[in-house]
N, C-alpha and C positions, 0 to 999 in steps of 0.2 A: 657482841657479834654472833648473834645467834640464828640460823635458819633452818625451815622445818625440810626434815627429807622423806621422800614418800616411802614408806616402810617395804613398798611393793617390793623395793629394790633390793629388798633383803630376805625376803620370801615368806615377811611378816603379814600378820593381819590388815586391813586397811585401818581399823579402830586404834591402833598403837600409834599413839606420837610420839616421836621422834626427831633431836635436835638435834643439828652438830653444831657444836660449841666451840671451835676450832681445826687445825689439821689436826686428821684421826682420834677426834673427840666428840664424843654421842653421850647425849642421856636421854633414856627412855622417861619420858612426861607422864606422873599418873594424877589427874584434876577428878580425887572424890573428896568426902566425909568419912566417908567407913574405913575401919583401922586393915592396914597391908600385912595378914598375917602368913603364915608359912606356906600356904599354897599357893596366893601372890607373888612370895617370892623363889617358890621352883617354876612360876612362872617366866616371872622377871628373869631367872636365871639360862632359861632354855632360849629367849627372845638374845639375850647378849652375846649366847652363843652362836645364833644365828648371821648377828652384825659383826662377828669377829671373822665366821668362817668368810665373811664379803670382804671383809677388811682386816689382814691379821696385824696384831698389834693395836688395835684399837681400843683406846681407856673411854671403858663403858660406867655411867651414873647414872641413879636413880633421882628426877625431880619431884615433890611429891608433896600435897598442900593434906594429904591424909597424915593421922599419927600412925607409926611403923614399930611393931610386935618388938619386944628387944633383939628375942633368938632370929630373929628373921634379919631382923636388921644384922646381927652378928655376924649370922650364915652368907648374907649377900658381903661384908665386908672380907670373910674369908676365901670366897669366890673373886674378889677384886674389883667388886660393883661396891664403890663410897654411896651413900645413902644421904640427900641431901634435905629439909623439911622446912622448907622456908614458908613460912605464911602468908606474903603478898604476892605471890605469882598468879599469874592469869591475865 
């Protein structure tokens, strides 16, 4: 039960997909190849900031068909953003 919400609403770019995956449950969609390194993810991290100030309490994820940096990945898991790398989405 997943549906895309338009990032506008959050004061996001229009390029950011974004799903909610339940009540007060969003993950930010990132559909490349190239690996999500540490500027990716102070990006990643500034966008979930954005969905919380709209929505507070909301558990924010990353979905993402890229491989993900380990520190990046740590850094977003210590900010509270789980980091998820499933290989058949899309």
């Amino acid at each position: 039960m997943t549906e895309i919400v338009d990032p506008k609403l959050f004061g996001l770019p229009s390029a950011t997909c974004i799903e909610k995956q339940g009540k007060n449950a969003y993950a930010i969609v990132i559909r490349r190849k190239s690996r999500i390194i540490m500027k990716d993810g102070r990006n990643i991290l500034a966008k979930a900031e954005k969905i919380r100030a709209e929505c507070p309490g909301a558990r924010i994820s990353v979905q993402t068909t890229a491989p993900v940096c380990s520190k990046t990945r740590a850094f977003l898991m210590e900010n509270g953003i789980p980091v998820d790398t499933s290989e058949n989405q899309g």
